[in-house]
C-alpha positions in Angstrom: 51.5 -36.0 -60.1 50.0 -32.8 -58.7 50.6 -29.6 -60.6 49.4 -26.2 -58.4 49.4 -22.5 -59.6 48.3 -19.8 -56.4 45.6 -17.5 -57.6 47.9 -14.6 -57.0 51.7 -13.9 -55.1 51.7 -16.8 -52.3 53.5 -19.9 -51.0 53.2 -23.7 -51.3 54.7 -24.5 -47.4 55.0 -28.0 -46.4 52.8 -29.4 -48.6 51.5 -33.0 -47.5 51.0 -35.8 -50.1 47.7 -37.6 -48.3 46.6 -41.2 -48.8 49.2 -43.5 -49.7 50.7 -45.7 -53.5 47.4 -47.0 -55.1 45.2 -45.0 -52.9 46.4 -41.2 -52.8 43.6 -39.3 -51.4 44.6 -35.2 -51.6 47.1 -33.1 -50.9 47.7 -30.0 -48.1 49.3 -27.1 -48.2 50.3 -25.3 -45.0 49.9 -22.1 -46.1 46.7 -22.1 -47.1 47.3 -20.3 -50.3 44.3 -20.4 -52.1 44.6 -21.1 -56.4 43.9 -24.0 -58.4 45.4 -27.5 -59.5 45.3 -30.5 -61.6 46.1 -34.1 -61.4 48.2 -35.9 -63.8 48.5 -39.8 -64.0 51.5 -41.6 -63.3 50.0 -44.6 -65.0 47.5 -45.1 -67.5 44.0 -46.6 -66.3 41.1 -47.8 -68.6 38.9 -44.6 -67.8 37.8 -43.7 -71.8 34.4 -45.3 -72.8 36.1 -44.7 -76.2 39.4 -43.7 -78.3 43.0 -45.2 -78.0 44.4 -47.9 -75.9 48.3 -48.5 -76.3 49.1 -52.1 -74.5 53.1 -53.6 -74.4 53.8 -57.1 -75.5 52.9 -58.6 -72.1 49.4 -56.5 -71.8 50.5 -54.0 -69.5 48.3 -50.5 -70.8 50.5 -48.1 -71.4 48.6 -45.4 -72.6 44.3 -44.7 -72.9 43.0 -41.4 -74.2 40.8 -40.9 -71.3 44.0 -40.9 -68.5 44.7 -36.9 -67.6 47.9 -36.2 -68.4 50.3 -33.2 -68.6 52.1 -31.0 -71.3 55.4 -29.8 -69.4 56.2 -26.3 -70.6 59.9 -25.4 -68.4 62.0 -26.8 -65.9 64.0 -24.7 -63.6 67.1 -26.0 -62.4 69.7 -23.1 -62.1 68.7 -21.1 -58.8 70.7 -18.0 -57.0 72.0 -17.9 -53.4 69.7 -15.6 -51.7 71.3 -16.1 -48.3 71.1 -17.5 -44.8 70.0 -16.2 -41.6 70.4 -17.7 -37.9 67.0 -17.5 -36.4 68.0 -19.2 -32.9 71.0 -21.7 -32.1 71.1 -24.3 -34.6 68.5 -23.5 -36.8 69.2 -21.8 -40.3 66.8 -19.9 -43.5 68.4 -20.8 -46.7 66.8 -18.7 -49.5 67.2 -19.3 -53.3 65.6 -17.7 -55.9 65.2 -18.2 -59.6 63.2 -16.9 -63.3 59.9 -18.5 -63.8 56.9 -18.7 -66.3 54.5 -17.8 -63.9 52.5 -15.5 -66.0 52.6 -18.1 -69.0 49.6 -19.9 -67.2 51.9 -22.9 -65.9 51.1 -25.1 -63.3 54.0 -26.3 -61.2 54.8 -29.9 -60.3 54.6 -29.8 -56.3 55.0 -33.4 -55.6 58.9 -32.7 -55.3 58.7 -29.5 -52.5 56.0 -31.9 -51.0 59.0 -34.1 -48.9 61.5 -33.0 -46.0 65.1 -33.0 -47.3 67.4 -35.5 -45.5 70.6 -34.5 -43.7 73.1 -36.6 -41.4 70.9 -36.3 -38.4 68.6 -34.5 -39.3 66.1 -32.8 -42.0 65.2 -29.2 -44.0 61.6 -28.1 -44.3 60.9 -26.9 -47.9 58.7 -24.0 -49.4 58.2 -22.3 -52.4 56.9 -18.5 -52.8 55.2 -17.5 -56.0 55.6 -13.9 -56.9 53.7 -12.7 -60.3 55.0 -8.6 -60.4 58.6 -10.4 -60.8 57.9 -13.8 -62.4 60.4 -15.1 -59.9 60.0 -18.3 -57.1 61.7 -18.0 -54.0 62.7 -21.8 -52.1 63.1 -21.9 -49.0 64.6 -24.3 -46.6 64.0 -23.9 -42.5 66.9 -26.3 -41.1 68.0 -27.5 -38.2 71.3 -29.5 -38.2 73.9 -30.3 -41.3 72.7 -28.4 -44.9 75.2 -27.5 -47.0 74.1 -24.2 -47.9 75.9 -23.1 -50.9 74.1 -25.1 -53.3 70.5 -26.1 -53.8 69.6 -28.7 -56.7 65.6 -29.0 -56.5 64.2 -28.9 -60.1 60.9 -27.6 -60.5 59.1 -28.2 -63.3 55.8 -26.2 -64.8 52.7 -27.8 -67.0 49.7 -27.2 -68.4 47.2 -29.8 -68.3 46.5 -31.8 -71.3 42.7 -33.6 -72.4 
């Protein structure tokens, strides 16, 4: 799990999970938003040379000390209907826009604005704008084809890292 905060008002724009599962080697952002990040595990490995190791009853670890991990701090759900404009035939800009944390230090989860969203025949690109003056995220979707536009149910979620 990649969490990413922009050093000041920016965008994360068609971010791009690199490597693949068991061997995940960066991520890109298209905008080339400068800020910082951190990793979280999705699973624990034996990384500490010393402290807790949890195991389940058939030896799986499920928990060592040394693993990064994340504190999540809010999740936004609820967003408003910006509106849509028609750049050229076909092709729609959905914008939503909802209250954030950002000045509370929170890093935000990008790993789910990091995919295209499916449609019938075709797909949305995703972004998300960062604006500090407002504490306010702006998503937006460039589409071509079928989105329903009147609702938008992405989640973002915000952490602070955690060891």
């Amino acid at each position: 799990m990649i969490f990413a905060k922009p050093d000041g008002n920016g965008a994360f724009q068609w971010v791009r999970l690199l490597g693949g599962p068991g061997n995940w080697t960066g991520w890109l952002n298209e905008s080339n938003t400068p800020g910082t990040y951190f990793v979280a595990a999705y699973e624990s490995k034996p990384t500490a040379t010393y402290g807790m190791r949890l195991w389940d009853s058939s030896s799986k670890l499920l928990f060592d000390n040394g693993t990064p991990c994340a504190q999540i701090t809010n999740v936004i759900t609820s967003w408003a209907f910006q509106g849509a404009t028609n750049t050229s035939v076909g092709r729609w800009v959905f914008s939503w826009t909802a209250s954030a944390p950002l000045n509370a230090g929170g890093y935000m989860l990008i790993n789910n604005i990091a995919y295209d969203l499916p449609g019938n025949d075709t797909y949305s690109k995703l972004s998300c704008g960062w604006n500090y003056s407002s504490d306010r995220v702006t998503a937006v979707l460039q589409n071509i084809g079928d989105f329903r536009g009147d609702s938008f149910f992405v989640p973002l979620l915000f952490a602070k890292p955690v060891g």
